[in-house]
C-alpha positions in Angstrom: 2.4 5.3 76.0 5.5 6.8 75.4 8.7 4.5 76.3 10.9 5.8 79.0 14.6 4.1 78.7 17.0 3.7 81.4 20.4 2.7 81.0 22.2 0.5 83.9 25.2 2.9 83.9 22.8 5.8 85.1 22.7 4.4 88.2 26.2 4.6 88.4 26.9 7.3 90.9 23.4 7.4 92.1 23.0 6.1 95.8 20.6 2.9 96.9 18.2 5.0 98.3 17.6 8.1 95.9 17.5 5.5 92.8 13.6 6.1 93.7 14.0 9.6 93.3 15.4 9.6 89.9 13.2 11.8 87.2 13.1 8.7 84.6 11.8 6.4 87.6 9.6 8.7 89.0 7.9 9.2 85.1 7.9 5.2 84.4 6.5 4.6 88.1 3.5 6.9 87.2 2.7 5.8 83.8 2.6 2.0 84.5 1.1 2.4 87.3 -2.0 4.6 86.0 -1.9 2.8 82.5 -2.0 -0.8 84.4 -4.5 0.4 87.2 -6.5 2.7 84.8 -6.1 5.5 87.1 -4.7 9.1 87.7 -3.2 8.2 91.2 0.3 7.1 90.4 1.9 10.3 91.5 0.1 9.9 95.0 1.3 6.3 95.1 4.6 6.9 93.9 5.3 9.7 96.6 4.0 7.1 99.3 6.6 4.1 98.0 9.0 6.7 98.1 9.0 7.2 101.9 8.4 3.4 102.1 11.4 2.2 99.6 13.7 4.4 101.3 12.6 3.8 104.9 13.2 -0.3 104.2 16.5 0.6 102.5 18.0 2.9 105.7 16.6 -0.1 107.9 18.3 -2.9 106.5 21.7 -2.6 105.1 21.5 -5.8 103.7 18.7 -4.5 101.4 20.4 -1.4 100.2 23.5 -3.9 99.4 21.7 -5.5 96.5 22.4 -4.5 92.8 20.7 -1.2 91.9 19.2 -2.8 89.2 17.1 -5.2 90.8 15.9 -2.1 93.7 14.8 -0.2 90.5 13.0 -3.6 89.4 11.3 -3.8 93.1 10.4 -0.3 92.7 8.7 -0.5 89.7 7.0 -4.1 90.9 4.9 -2.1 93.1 3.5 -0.3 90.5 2.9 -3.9 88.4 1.5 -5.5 91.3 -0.9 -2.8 93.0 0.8 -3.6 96.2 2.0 -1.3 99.1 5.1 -1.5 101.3 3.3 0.4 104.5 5.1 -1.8 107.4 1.1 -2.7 108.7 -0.4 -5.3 111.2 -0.8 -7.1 107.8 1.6 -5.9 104.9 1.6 -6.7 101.9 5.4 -7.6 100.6 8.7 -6.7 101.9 11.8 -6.4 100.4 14.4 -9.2 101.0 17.7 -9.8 99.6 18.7 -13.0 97.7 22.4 -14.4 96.0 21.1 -15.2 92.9 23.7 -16.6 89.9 24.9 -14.5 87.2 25.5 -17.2 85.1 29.4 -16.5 85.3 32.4 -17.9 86.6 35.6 -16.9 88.3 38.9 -18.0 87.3 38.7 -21.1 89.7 35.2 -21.4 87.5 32.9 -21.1 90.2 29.9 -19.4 90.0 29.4 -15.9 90.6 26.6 -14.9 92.6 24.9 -11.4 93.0 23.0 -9.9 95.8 19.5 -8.7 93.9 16.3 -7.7 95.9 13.0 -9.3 95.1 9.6 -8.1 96.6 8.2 -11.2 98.6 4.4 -11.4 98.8 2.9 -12.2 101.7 -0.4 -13.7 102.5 -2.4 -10.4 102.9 -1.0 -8.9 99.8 -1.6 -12.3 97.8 -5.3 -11.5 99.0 -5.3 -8.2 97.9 -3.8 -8.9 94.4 -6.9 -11.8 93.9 -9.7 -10.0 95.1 -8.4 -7.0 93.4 -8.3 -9.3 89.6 -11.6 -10.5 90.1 -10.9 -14.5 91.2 -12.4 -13.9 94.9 -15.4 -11.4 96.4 -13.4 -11.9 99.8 -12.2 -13.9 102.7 -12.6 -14.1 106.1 -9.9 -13.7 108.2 -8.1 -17.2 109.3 -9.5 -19.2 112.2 -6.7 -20.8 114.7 -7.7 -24.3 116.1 -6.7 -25.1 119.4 -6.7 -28.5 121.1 -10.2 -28.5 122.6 -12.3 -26.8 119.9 -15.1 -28.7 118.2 -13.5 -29.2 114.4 -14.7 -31.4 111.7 -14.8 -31.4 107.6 -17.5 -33.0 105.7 -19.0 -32.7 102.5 -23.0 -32.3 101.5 -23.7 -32.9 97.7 -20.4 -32.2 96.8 -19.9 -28.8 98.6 -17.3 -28.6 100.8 -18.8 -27.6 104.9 -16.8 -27.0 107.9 -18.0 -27.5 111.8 -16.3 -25.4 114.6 -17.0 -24.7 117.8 -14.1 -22.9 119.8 -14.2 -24.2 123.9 -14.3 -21.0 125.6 -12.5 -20.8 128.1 -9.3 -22.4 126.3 -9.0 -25.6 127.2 -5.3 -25.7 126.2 -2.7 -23.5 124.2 -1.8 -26.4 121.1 -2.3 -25.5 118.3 -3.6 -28.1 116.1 -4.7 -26.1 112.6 -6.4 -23.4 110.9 -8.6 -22.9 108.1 -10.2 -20.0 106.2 -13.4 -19.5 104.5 -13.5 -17.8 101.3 -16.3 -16.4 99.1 -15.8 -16.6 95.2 -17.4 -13.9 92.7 -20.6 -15.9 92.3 -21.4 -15.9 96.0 -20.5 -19.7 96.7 -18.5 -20.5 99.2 -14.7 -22.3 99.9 -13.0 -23.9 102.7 -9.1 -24.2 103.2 -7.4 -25.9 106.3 -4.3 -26.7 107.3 -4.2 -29.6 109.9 -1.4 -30.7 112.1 0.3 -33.2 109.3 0.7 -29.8 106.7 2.3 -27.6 109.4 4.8 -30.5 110.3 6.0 -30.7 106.6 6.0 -27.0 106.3 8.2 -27.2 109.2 10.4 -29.9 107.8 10.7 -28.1 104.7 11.8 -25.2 106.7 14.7 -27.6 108.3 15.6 -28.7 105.0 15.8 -25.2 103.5 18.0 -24.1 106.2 20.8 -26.8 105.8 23.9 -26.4 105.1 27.7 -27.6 104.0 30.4 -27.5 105.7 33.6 -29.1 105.1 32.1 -31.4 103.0 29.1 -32.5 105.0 25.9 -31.5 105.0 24.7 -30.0 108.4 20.9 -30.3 109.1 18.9 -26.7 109.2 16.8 -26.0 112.2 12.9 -25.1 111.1 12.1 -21.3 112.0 11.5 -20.9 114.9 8.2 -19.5 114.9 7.1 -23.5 114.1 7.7 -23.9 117.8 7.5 -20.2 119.2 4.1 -21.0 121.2 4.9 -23.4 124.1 6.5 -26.3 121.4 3.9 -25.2 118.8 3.3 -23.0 115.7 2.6 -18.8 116.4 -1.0 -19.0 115.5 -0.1 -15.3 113.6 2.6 -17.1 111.8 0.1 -20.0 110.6 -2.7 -17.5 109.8 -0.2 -16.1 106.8 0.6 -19.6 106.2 -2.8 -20.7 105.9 -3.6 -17.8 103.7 -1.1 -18.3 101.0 -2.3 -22.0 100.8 -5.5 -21.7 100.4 -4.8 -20.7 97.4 -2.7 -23.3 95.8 -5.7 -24.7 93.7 -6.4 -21.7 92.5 -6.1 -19.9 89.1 -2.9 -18.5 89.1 -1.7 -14.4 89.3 0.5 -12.3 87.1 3.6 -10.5 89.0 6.1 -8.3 88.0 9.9 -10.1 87.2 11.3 -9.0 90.7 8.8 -10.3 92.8 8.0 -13.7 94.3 5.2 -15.7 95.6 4.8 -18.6 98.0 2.0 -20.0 95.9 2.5 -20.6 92.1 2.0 -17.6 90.0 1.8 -17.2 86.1 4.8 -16.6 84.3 5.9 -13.1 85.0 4.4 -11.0 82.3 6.6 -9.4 80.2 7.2 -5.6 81.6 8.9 -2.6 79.9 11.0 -1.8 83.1 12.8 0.6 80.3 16.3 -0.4 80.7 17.6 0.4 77.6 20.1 -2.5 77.0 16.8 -4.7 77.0 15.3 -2.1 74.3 15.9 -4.9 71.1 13.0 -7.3 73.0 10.0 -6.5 71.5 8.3 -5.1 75.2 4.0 -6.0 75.6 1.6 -4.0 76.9 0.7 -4.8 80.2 -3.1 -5.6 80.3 -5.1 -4.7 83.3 -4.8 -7.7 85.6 -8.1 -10.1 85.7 -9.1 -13.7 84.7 -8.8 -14.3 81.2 -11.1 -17.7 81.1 -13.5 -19.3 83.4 -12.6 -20.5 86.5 -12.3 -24.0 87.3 -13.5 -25.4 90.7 -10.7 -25.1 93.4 -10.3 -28.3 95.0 -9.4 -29.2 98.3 -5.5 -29.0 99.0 -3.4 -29.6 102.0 -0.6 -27.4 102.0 2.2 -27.9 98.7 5.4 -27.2 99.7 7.8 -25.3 97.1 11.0 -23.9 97.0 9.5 -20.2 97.5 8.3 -21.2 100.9 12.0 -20.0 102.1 11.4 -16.5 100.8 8.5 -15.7 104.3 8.8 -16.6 107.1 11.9 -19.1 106.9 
């Protein structure tokens, strides 16, 4: 595969939203995507995250603010992670801007931030990406539990088996939980839930994420408000994502590319030849095609794990 090298200052005079459109990107989109996917369709893809990069960027200012570095990064992330930004009923990552440190400081020595887009994963796309390297056959989609519904966990001979029975009519709006079944490659079947407890930590977490200083004091966040949308309660679409990207938290984890982020933990972001050419002394490796490299071990049963990614959806 012959290297393609970009230099930072190429961007230069280039605006946010034809970076995309820029010969060297366009060749290194194509080849990592078709050398990563084993494919010939990274032309057609690229021409479809063309119209979806640029569409995101026009919509939201605050994206196309971000250092044109990091939007080539996101760019190129698709590729990596086989992942589409089509604005579906259930996308697969957006685009969100972050201040990140540059490691600097000014001449008061305070630190020096820098606005840099990441690709944020969401539930569905976390999905995709596992089914896609082999960990899962499928899953079902979520199942909301409302106040009223017939729900209980057991386990016979050490396999995990979940009883529900919705009350039709509703009997009430509260939500109380959710929890997903999900069939792995050998045809045997997992259970993930999230009960009332999780979703209040999640939404303390949220609180806490959100806080702030001001003069000195710290000034408790508010939770997003989709934790209390539905009458007082969680948006039962809101805890279907949620209860996606924990159910895998137990799981083996998944390669991504450096600009993108996950709320579950993921591998250590494989090393990628994004081809800026200032990088070109580290010794870049071959991306492999994505799959499990060693047996699976037996996902155990997790309520939800909070981490400091959980701001990045949904916050």
């Amino acid at each position: 595969m012959n290297a393609i090298q970009i230099k930072a200052e190429e961007f230069s005079n280039i605006p946010a939203t034809k970076i995309v459109e820029y010969g060297k990107v366009e060749q290194k989109f194509i080849q990592m995507y078709n050398a990563i996917w084993g494919s010939q369709l990274g032309e057609q893809i690229y021409h479809k995250e063309v119209f979806n990069f640029q569409k995101i960027l026009r919509e939201n200012p605050s994206v196309a603010e971000c250092s044109k570095m990091s939007l080539y990064g996101c760019f190129l992330d698709i590729a990596v992670n086989g992942l589409s930004l089509d604005n579906t009923s259930h996308p697969h990552c957006y685009l969100i801007p972050r201040n990140i440190k540059t490691g600097h400081k000014d001449g008061n020595n305070r630190d020096i931030y820098e606005k840099r887009a990441n690709v944020s994963v969401t539930g569905y796309g976390e999905l995709t990406m596992r089914m896609r390297c082999g960990q899962i056959r499928y899953a079902d989609n979520p199942i909301v539990i409302y106040e009223g519904d017939i729900f209980s966990i057991g386990l016979e001979n050490g396999v995990k088996k979940i009883t529900y029975s919705a009350a039709i009519p509703r009997k009430s709006t509260k939500v109380i939980g959710a929890f997903i079944r999900i069939v792995r490659m050998d045809g045997s079947e997992d259970y993930q839930w999230l009960l009332e407890g999780d979703i209040q930590r999640l939404a303390s977490f949220s609180a806490r994420n959100n806080s702030y200083w001001k003069d000195g004091h710290r000034v408790e966040g508010k939770a997003n408000d989709l934790y209390s949308s539905n009458y007082g309660g969680i948006d039962p679409g809101f805890l279907e994502n949620k209860m996606i990207k924990h159910a895998f938290d137990a799981y083996p984890k998944v390669r991504t590319g450096q600009y993108t982020l996950m709320e579950t933990i993921e591998e250590e972001p494989t090393v990628i030849d994004y081809g800026i050419a200032e990088e070109v002394n580290q010794e870049p490796v071959v991306v492999a095609p994505f799959g499990p490299t060693e047996p699976e071990p037996e996902p155990a049963a997790v309520s939800a794990t909070v981490t400091q990614a959980d701001e990045n959806e949904g916050w």
